[in-house]
N, CA, C and O atoms as CSV, one atom per row, in Angstrom:
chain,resi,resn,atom,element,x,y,z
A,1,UNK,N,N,105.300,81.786,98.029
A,1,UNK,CA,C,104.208,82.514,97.401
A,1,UNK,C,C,104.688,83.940,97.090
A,1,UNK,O,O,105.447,84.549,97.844
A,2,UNK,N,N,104.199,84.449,95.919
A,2,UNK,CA,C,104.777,85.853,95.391
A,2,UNK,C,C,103.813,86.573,95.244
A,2,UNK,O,O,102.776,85.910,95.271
A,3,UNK,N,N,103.629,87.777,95.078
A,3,UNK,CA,C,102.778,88.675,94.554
A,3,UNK,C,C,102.892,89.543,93.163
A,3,UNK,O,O,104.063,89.732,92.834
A,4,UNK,N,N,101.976,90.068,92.341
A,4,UNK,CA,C,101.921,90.423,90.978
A,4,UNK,C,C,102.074,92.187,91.442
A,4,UNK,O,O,101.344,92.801,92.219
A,5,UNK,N,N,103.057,92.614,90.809
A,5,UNK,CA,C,103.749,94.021,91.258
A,5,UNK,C,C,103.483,94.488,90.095
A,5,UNK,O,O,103.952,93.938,89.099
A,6,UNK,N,N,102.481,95.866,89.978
A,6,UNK,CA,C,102.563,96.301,88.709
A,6,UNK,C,C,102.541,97.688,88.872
A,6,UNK,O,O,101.515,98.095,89.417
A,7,UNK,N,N,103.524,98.705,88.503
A,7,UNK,CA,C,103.758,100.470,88.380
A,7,UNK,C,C,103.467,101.154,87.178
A,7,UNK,O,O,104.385,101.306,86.372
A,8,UNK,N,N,102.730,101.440,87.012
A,8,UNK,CA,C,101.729,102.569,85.884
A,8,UNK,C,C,102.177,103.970,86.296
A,8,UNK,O,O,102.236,104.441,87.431
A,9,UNK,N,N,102.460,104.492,85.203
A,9,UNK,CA,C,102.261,105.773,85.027
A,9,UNK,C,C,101.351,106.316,83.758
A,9,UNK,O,O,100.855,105.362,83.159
A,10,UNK,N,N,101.009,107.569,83.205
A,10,UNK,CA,C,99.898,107.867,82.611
A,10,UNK,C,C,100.679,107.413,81.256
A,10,UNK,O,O,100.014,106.884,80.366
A,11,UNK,N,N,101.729,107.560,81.126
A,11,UNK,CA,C,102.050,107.265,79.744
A,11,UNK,C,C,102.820,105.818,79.492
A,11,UNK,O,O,103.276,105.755,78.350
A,12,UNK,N,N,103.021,104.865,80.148
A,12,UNK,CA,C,103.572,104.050,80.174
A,12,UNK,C,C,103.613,102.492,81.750
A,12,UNK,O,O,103.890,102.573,82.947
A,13,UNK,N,N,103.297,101.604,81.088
A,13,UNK,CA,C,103.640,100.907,82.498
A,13,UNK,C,C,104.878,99.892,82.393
A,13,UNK,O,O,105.157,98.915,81.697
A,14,UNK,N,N,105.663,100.832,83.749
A,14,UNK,CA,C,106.746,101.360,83.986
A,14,UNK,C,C,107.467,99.394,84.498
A,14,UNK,O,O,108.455,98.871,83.983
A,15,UNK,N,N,106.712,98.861,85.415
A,15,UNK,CA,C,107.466,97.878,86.053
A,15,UNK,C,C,105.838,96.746,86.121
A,15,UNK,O,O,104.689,97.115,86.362
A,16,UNK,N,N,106.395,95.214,85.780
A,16,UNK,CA,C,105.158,94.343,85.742
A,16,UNK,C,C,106.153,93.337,86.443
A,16,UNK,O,O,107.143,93.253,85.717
A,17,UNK,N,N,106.277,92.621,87.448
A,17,UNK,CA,C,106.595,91.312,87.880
A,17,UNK,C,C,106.546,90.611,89.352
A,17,UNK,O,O,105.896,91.016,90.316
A,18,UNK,N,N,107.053,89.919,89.317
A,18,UNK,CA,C,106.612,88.792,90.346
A,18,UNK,C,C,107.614,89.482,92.051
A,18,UNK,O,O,108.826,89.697,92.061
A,19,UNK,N,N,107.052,89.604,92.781
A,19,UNK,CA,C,108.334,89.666,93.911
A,19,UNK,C,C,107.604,89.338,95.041
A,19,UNK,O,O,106.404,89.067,94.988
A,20,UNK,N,N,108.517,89.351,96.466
A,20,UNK,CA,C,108.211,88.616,97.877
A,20,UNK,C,C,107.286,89.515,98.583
A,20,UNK,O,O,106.339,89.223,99.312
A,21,UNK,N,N,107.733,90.649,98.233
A,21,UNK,CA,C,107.288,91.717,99.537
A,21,UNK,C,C,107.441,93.167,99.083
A,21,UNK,O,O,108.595,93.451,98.764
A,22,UNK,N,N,106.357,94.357,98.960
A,22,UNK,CA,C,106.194,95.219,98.991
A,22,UNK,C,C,106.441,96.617,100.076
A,22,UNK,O,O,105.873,96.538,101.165
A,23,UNK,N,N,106.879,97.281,99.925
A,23,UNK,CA,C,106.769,98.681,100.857
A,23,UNK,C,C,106.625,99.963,100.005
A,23,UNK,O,O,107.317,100.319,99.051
A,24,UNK,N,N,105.779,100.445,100.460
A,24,UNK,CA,C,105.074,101.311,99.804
A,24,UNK,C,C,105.414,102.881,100.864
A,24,UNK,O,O,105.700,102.607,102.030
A,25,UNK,N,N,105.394,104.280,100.543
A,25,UNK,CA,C,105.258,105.370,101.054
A,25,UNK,C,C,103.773,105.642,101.526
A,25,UNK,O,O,103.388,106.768,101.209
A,26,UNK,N,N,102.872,104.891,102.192
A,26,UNK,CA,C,101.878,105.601,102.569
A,26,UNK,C,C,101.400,106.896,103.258
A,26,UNK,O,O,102.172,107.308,104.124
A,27,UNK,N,N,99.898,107.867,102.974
A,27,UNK,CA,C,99.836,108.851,103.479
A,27,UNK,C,C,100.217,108.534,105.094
A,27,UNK,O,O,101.163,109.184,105.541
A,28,UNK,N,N,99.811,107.955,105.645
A,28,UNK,CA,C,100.091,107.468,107.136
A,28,UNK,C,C,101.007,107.083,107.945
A,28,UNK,O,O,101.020,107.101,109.176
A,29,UNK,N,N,102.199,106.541,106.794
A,29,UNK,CA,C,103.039,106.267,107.390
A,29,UNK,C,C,103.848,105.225,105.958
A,29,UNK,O,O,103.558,105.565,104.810
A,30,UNK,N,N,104.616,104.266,106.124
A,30,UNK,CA,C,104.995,102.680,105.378
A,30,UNK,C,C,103.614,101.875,105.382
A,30,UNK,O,O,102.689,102.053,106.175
A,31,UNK,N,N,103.647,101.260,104.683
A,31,UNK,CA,C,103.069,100.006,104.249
A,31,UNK,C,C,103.477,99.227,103.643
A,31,UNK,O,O,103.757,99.477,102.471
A,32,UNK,N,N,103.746,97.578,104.337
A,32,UNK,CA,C,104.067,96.589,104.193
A,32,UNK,C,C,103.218,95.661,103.655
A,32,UNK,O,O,102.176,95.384,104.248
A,33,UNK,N,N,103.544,95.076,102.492
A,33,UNK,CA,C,102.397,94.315,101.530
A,33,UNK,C,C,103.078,92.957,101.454
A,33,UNK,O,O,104.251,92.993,101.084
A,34,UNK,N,N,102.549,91.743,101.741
A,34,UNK,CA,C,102.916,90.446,101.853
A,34,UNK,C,C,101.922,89.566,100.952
A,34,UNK,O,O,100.787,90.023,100.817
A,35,UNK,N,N,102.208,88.433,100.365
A,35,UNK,CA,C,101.405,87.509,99.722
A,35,UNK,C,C,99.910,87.257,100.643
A,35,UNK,O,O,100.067,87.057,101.848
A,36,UNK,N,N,98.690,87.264,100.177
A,36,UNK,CA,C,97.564,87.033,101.319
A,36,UNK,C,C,97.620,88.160,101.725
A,36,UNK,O,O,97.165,88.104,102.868
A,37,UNK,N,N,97.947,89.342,101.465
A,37,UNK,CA,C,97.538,91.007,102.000
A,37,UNK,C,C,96.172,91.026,102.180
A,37,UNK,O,O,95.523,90.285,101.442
A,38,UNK,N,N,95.498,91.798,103.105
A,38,UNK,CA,C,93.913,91.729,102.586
A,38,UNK,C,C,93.688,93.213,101.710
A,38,UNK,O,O,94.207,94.324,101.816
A,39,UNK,N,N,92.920,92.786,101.038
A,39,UNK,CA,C,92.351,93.985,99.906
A,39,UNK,C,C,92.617,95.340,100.933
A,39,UNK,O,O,92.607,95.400,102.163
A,40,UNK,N,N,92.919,96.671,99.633
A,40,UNK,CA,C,93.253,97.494,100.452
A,40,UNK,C,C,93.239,98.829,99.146
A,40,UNK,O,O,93.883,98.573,98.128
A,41,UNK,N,N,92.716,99.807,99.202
A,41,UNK,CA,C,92.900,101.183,98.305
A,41,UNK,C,C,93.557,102.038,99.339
A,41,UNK,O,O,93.129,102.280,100.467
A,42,UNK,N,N,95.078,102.616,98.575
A,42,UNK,CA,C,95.128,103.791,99.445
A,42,UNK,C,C,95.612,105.078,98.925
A,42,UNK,O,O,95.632,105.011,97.696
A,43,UNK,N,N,96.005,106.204,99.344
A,43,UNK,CA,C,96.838,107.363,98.502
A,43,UNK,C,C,98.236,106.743,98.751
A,43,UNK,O,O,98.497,105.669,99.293
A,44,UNK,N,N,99.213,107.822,98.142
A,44,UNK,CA,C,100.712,106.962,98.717
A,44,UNK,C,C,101.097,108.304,98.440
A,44,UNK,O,O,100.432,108.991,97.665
A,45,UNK,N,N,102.421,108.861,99.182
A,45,UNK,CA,C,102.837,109.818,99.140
A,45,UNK,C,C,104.134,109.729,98.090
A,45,UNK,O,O,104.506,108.621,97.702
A,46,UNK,N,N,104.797,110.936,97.655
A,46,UNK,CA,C,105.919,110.734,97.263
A,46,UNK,C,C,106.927,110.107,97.930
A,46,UNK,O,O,106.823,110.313,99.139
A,47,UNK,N,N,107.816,109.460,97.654
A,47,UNK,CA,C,109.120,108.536,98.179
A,47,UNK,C,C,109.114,107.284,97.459
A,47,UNK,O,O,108.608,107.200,96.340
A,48,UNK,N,N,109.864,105.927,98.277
A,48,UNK,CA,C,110.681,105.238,97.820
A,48,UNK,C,C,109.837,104.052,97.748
A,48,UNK,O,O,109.533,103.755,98.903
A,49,UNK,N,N,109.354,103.291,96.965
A,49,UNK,CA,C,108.825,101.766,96.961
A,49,UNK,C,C,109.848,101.078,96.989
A,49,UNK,O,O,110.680,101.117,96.083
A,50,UNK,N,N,109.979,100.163,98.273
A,50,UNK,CA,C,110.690,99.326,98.275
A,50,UNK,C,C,110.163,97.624,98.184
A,50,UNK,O,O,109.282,97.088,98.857
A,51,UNK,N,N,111.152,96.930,96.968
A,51,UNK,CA,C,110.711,95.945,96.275
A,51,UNK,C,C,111.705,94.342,96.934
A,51,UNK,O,O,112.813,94.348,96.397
A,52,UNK,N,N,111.601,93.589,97.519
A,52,UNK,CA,C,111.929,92.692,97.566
A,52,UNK,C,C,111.469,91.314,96.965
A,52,UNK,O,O,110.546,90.562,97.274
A,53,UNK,N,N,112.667,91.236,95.773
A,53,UNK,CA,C,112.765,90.171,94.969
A,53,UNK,C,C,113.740,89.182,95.157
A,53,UNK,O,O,114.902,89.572,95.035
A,54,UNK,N,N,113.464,87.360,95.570
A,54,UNK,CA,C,114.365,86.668,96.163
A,54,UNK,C,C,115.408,87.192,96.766
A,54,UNK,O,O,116.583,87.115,96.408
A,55,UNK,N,N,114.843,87.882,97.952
A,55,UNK,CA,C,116.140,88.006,99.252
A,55,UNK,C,C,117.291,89.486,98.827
A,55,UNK,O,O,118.323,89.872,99.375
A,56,UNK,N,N,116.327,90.142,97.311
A,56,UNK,CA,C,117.420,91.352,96.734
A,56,UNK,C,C,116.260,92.569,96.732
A,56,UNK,O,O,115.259,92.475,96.021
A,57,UNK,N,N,116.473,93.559,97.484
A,57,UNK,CA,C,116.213,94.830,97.518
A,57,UNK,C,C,116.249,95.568,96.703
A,57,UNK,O,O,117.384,95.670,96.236
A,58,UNK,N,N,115.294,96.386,96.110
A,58,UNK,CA,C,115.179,97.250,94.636
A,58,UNK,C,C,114.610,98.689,95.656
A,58,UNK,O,O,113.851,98.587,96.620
A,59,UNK,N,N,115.109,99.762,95.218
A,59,UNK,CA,C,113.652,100.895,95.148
A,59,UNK,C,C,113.996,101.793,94.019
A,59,UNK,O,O,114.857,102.035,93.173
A,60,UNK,N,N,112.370,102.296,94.669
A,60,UNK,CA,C,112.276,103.128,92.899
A,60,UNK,C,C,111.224,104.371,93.431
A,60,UNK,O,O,110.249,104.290,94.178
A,61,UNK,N,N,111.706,105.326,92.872
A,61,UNK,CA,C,111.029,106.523,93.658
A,61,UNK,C,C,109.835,107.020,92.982
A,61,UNK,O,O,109.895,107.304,91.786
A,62,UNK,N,N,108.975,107.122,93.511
A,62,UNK,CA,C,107.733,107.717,93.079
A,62,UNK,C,C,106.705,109.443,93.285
A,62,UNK,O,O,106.615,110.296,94.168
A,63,UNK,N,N,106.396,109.333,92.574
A,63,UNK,CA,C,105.768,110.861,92.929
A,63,UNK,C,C,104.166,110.570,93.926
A,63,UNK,O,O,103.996,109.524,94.552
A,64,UNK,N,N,103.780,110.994,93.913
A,64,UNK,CA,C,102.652,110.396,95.056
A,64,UNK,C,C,101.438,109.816,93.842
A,64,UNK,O,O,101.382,109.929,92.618
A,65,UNK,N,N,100.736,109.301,94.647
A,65,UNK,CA,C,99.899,108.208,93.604
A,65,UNK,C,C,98.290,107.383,94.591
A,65,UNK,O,O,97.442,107.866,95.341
A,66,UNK,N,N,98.541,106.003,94.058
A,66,UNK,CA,C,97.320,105.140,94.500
A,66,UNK,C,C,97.956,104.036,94.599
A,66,UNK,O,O,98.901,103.977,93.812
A,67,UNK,N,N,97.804,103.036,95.322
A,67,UNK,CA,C,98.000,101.853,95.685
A,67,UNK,C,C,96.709,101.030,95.638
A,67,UNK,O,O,95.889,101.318,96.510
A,68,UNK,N,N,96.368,100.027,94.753
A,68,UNK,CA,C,95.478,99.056,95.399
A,68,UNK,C,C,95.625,97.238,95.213
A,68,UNK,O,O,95.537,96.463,94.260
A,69,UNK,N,N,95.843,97.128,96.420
A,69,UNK,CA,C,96.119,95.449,96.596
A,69,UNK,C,C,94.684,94.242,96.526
A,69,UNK,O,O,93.582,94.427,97.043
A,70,UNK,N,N,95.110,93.069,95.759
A,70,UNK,CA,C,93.720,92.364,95.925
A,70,UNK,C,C,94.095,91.385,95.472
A,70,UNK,O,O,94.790,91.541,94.468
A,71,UNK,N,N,93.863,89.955,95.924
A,71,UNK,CA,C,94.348,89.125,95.431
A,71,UNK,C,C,95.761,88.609,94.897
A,71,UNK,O,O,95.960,87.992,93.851
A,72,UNK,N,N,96.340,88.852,95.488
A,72,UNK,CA,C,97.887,88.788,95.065
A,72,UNK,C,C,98.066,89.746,94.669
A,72,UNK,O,O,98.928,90.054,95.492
A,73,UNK,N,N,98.018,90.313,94.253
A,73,UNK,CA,C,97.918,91.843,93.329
A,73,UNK,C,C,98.222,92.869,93.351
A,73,UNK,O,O,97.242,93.589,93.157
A,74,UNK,N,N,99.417,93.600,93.537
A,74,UNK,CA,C,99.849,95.200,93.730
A,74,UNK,C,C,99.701,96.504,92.495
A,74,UNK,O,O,100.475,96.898,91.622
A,75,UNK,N,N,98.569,96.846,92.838
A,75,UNK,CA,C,98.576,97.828,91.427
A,75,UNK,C,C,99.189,99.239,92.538
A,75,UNK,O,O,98.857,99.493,93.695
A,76,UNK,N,N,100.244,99.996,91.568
A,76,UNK,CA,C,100.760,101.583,91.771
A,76,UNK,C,C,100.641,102.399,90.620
A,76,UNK,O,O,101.475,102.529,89.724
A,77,UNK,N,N,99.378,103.011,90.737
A,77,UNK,CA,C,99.634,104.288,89.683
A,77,UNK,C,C,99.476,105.283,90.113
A,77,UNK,O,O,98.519,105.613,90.813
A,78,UNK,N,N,100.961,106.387,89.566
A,78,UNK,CA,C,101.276,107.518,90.123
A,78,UNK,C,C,101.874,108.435,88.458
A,78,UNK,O,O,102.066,107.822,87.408
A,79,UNK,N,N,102.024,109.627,88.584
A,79,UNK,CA,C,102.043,110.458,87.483
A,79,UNK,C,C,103.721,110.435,86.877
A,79,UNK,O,O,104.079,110.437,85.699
A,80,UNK,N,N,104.464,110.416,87.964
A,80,UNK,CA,C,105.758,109.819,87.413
A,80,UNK,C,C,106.469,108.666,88.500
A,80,UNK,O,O,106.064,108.226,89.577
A,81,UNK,N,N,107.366,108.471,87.925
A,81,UNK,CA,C,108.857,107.422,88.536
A,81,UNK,C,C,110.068,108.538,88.043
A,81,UNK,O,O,110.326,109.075,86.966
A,82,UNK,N,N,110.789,108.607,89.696
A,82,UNK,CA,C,111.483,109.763,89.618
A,82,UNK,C,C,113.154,109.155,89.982
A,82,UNK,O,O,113.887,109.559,90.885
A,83,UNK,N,N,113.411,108.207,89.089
A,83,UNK,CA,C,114.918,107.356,89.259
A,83,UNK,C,C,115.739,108.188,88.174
A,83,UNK,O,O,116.918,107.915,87.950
């Protein structure tokens, strides 16, 4: 089972696809996002989203933003992507 990964920024959306497992920079700390996540809005700080796609590790740096998960579903919109 996969989840729908999608990164918005104001002028463009940046990244749309399928992957295993999410990590996110939360205000609180990491957050770990798995298929069956339960619904969830949060802030996210600046740093690194880390993306696991079949067993391969991606990140991609972000400026601080919003996270909201639902249904399979990873929405990130933040003002830039700082790669």
């Amino acid at each position: 089972m996969t989840l729908q990964l999608e990164i918005y920024t104001p002028v463009q959306e940046y990244l749309k696809k399928e992957v295993d497992m999410v990590i996110v920079p939360g205000k609180m700390g990491e957050l770990g996002i798995l298929p069956q996540h339960t619904p969830l809005l949060s802030l996210l700080n600046e740093g690194m989203v880390k993306i696991k796609t079949e067993g391969k590790w991606q990140e991609i740096k972000i400026s601080e933003g919003y996270i909201e998960v639902g249904s399979n579903k990873v929405t990130i919109l933040v003002d830039n992507v700082l790669t």
